[in-house]
N, C-alpha and C positions, 0 to 999 in steps of 0.2 A: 562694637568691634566684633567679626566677623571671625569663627573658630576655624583653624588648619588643623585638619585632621590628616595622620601620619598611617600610611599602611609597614606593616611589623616587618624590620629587615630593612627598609631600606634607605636608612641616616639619610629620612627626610628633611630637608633644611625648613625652618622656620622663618616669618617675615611680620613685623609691626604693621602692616597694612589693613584694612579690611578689606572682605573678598566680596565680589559681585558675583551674585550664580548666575547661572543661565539659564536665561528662557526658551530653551529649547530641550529640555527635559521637565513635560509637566507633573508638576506633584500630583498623586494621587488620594482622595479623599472618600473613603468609605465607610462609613459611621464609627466604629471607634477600632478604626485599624491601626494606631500609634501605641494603642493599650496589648496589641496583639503581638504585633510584628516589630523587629527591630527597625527603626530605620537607618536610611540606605540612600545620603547624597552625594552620590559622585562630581557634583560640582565643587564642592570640598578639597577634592585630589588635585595634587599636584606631582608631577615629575621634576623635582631639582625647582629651578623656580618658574617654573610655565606649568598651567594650567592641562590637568588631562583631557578635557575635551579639547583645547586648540593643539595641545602635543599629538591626539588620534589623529588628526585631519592633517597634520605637517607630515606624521609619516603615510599615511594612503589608506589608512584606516577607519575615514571618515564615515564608512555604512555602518559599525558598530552603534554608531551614535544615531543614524536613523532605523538601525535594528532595535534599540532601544528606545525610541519615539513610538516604535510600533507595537511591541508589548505593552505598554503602558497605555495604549490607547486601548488594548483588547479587555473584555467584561469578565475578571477573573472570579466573579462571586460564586461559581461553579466549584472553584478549589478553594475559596476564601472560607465557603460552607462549612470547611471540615476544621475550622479549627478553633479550641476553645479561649475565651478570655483570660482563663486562668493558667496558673505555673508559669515557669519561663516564657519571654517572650522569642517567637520562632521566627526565622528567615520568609520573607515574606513571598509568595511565590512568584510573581513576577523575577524574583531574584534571580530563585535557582532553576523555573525556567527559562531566565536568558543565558544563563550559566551553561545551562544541559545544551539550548540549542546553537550556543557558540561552539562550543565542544564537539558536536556533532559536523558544524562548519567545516569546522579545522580536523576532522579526522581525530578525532578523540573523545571520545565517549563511554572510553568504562567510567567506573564511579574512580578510582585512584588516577587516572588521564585530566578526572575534571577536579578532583582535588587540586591537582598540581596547578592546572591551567586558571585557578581562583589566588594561585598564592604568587604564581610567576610572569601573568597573561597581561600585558596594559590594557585590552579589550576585557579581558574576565573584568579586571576591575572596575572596569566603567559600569559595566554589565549587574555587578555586585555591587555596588555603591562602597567596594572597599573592604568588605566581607570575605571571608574566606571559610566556607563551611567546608567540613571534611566528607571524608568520603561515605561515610554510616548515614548523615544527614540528607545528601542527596538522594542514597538508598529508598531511605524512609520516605522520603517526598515519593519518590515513583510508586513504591509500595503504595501507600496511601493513594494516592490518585490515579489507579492505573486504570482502573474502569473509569471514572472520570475521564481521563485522556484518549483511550480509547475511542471514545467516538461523539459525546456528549458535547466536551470542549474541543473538539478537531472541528466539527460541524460550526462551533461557536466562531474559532479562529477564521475557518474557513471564508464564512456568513461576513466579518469583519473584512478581510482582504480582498472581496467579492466586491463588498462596497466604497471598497477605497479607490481600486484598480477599476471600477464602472466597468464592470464585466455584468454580461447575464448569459443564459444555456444558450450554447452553442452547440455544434458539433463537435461530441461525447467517445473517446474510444478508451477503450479497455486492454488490459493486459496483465498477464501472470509473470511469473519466477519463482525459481528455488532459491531458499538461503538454506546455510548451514546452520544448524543445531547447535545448543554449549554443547550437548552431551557427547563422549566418546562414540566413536561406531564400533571400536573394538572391543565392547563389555556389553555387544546385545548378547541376551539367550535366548534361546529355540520357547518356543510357547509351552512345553511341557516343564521345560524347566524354571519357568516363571511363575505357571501354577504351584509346583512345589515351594516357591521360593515364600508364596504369596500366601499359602499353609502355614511354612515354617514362623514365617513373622508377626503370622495373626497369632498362633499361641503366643509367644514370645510377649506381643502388645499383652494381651490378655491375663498374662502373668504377672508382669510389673506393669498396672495402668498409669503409673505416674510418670514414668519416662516420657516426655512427648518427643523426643526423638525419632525413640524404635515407634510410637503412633503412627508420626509421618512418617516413615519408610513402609509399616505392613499397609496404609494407606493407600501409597504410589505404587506397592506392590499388586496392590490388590485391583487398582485399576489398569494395571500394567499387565494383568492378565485377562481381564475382561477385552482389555480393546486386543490382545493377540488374536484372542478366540475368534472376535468380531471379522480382522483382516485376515487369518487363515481360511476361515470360512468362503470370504469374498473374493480370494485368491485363488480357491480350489474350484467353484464356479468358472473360471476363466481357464484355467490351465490344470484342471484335474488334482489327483489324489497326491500326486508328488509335489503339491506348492508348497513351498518352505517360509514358515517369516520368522523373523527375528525382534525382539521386540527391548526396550534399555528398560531397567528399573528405574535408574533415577532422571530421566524426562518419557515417559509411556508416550505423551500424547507426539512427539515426533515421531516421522514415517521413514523405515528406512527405503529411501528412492533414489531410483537415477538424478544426478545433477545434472550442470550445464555441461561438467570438461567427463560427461559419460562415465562416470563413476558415482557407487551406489555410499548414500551419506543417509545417516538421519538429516533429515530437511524440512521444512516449512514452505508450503507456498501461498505469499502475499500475492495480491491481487492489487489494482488502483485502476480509475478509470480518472483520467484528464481531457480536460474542455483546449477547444484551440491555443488556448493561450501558455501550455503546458500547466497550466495549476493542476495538484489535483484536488479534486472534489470527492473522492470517494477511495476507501482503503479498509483492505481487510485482510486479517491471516486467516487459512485454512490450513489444516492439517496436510493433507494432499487434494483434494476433490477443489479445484477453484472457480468449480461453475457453485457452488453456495456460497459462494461471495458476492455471486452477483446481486442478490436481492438485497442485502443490508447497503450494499454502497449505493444501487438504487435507491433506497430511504435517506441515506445522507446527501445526496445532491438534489431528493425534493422537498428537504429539511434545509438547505442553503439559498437555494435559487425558489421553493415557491412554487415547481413544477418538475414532469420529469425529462429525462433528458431528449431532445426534439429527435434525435439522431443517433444511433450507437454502433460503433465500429469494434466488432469483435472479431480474434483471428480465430483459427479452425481450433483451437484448445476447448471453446466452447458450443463445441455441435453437438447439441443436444435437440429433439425437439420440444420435450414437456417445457425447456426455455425458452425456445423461441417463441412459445404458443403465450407463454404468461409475460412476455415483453411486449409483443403483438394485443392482447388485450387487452395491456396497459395503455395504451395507444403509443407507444415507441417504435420508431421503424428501425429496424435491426438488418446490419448488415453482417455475414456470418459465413464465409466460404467455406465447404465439408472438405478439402484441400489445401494444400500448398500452393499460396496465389502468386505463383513464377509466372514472370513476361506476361504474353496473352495467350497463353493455349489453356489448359482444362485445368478452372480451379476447381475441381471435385476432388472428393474422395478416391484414391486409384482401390482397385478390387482387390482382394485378396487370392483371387485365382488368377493368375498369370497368364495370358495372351486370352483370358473369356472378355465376356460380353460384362459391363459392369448393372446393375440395378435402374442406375439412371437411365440406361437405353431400352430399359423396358417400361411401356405406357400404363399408367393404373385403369382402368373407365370405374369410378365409383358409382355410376348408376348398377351396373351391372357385377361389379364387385369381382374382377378380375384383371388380370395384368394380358397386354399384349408383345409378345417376344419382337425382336429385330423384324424377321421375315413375316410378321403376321398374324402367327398362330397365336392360342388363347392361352392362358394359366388361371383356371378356376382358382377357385377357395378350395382346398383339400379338407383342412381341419383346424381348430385353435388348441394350444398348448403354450408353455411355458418356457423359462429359459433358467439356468443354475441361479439365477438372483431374483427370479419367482416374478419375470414382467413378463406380462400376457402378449401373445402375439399372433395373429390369423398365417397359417403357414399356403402357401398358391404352389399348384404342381402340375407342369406342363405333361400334359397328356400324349400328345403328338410329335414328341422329338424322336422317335423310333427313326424315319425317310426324313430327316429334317437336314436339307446338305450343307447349314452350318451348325450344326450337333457338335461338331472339333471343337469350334470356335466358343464355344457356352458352354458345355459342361460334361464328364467324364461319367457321369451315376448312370446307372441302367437303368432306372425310372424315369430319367427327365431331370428337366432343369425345376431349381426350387429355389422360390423367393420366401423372406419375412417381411410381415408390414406389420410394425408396432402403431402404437395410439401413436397422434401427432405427423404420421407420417405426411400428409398432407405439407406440413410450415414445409418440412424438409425440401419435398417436389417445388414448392413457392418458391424457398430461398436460391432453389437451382437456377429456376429458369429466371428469377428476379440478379442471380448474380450474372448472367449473361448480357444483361444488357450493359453496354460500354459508360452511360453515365454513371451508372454502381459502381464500375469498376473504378471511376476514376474516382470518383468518391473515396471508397473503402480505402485507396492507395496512399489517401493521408494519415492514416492510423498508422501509420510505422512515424513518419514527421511528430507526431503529436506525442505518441505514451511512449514508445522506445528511448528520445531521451530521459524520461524521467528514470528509469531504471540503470539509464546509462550516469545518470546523478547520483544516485542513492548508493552506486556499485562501487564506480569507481573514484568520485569526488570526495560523497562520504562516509567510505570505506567499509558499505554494510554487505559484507562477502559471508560474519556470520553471524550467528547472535548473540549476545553477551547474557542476558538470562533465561532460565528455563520455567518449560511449562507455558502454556499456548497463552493463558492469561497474561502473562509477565510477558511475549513473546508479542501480542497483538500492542499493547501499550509501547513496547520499545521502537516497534512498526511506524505508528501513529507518530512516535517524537519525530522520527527521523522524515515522515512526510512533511510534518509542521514544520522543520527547520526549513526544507527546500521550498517549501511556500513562502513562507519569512523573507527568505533568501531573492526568491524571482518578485516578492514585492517590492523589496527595497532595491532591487537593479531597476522596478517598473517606474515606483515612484520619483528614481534620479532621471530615469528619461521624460517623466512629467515635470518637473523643477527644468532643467535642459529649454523643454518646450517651448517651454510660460518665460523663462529668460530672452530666448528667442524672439517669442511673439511680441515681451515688450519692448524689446528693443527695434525690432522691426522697422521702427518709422523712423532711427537715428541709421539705420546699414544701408536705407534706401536714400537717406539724402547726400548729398557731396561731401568732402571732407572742406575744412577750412583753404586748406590750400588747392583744392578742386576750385573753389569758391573763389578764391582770389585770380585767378588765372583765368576764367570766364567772366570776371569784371574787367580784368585787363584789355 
């Protein structure tokens, strides 16, 4: 006889029968995970007297159940690693991460959102096999696994959904965003007052070392004025003695930046680069800079697929060239306009001097190591020198613009017109004249179709506008869930279009023959 097991609250009814599970949720078997983990079979459940897997699919909720086919297929011995045979036995993880990435679905994903949604959800339950951990446990799971989840087990996941969907590297584009910060923006200080602040609580620590409290705060304080120092520094380089930054003690490694709706927030900027199919395959937070993102999400899509990406479509966020140079000798062709690639006129960079001549219209000849103006004339090598962030650059200075009769048009200096050429400049000239040709263009014009929805998922579907913990480590792992659930997500819409197919295909040979009564009437 076959055990009904009751979730708490809901005057389960009970019935003399025994229960049949289904095979369509396979047990999982991993040396001695029953000694570890509690377990968790949702075929057991019932709503009133129907069964909760046929009650999901009566109301439309039948992808939970292939959400949960797909977990259970993924190789979780990455997070299985971490945990001991002994004391209490723990929520197994599969659990709570179908828990997390249902949550995430549905727009709910603080730890108290996914408490609820395990005690009140017919999906949590399925999800949970009936379980209902609270909100400190889930905590604790991310805590625990957030380097893990980060990138290790994304790659893992990824590598699994890769294989199921018979996907391989395609045409690869990329793209950034800001999110918002937990921290306040109304409790930054000025950098001088952070130093102090950073003083005051190392004595303090140093006083009473048993407090680990006041540790971590003289801790975050004390990195929270390291990195001030750092970004005033880097700030005053660009815009002089007057740059002002502001920096939060309790999340430092946030940047206070411009967002999307043009106002200045502590922010985070994720990155992800998605293959045609919108998967993504690569994902990473940075502080603000989200051209270093580029290279680790390049490692995870040739940790997935095996190779690196055939093709990469980046918009002007990331023009750099020491990039494009170390993409290029990666063997990856890179597409990368130095502009706003509107209609078909100039995707370049526009100039900083208003109605001159822009960089682009003057010719390098590296034999001879000098630039050719519009009209002709030459611009030697003047001298090399430096720039407020200390990169080297050969400065060229047109000798002849004295009788030059468009001198208006180029530049205002009484010396002449003056170019810089940094290392790399070379990709840059390439990438220009390579974005001019009309097959690039149409090329590169799928990179808005490809990665733009995905952020249009992650924003506004699964409500990630800011982020629920602090600190860049806690902030890259909560990144990575919310990729994983929308992968999760577009594999199990993939997989029903494959089931769809295969129905299709086998019935094929009965849609192509006449109906009975077709039949009868051509005998007639």
């Amino acid at each position: 006889m076959g055990e009904t097991r009751r979730l708490e609250g809901l005057g389960q009814l009970g019935f003399d029968f025994p229960l049949t599970k289904s095979t369509g949720v396979p047990a999982r078997s991993q040396g001695n995970e029953a000694e570890v983990f509690l377990a968790a079979d949702p075929c057991e459940l019932f709503v009133g007297a129907q069964r909760l897997d046929a009650y999901l699919r009566e109301v439309g909720l039948g992808w939970v159940l292939r959400l949960a086919g797909l977990l259970r297929e993924l190789d979780l011995s990455a997070l299985i690693g971490r945990y001991q045979p002994t004391g209490r036995k723990a929520f197994h993880p599969c659990t709570l991460l179908g828990l997390i990435v249902y949550g995430i679905v549905n727009r709910q994903w603080s730890l108290r959102e996914l408490e609820g949604l395990a005690r009140r959800d017919v999906g949590a339950w399925w999800l949970c096999g009936g379980h209902q951990p609270d909100h400190s446990t889930i905590g604790k799971f991310i805590v625990l696994h957030s380097e893990v989840l980060t990138d290790e087990f994304f790659v893992t996941l990824v590598k699994h959904l890769v294989a199921r969907m018979r996907l391989g590297p395609t045409l690869t584009a990329g793209d950034g965003t800001i999110i918002d910060a937990a921290a306040c923006r109304f409790r930054l200080l000025r950098v001088e007052a952070v130093q102090q602040a950073a003083q005051e609580l190392a004595a303090q620590a140093a006083a009473a070392p048993e407090d680990a409290e006041l540790k971590r705060k003289a801790e975050l304080a004390r990195v929270a004025a390291r990195l001030g120092e750092q970004r005033r520094t880097h700030r005053r380089a660009y815009e002089g003695k007057t740059a002002e930054v502001r920096v939060s003690l309790q999340e430092p490694e946030a940047v206070n930046q411009r967002t999307k709706d043009n106002m200045r927030r502590l922010a985070y900027k994720p990155v992800v680069l998605a293959n045609a199919d919108k998967l993504i395959v690569g994902q990473r937070v940075e502080p603000s800079n989200e051209i270093l993102a580029i290279e680790p999400m390049i490692e995870q899509h040739r940790a997935v697929f095996g190779s690196m990406p055939p093709t990469l479509l980046l918009d002007g966020g990331f023009n750099r060239n020491t990039l494009w140079g170390a993409l290029v000798e990666r063997g990856i062709d890179v597409l990368c306009p130095t502009g706003r690639p509107d209609g078909d006129g100039d995707w370049q960079k526009r100039s900083s001097l208003r109605g001159k001549f822009t960089k682009r219209e003057f010719r390098y000849e590296a034999a001879r190591d000098l630039y050719h103006c519009p009209v002709g004339r030459e611009l030697p090598f003047a001298h090399q020198d430096h720039d407020g962030l200390g990169n080297q650059f050969r400065r060229y200075l047109g000798r002849q613009c004295g009788d030059c009769p468009l001198r208006s048009h180029c530049t205002d200096s009484r010396v002449g017109r003056t170019l810089k050429r940094y290392p790399g400049e070379e990709f840059r000239e390439w990438m220009a004249q390579l974005m001019d040709h009309p097959q690039a263009r149409a090329t590169y014009r799928r990179r808005q179709a490809i990665v733009e929805p995905c952020f249009a998922e992650l924003r506004e579907r699964q409500g990630l506008k800011r982020f629920h913990r602090r600190g860049l480590k806690a902030v890259r792992a909560e990144f990575a869930l919310h990729c994983m659930a929308l992968n999760l997500k577009r594999a199990v819409g993939h997989l029903l279009l494959l089931l769809i197919g295969a129905f299709v295909w086998g019935n094929s040979e009965k849609l192509r023959q006449p109906s009975i009564s077709r039949r009868l009437a051509l005998a007639a």
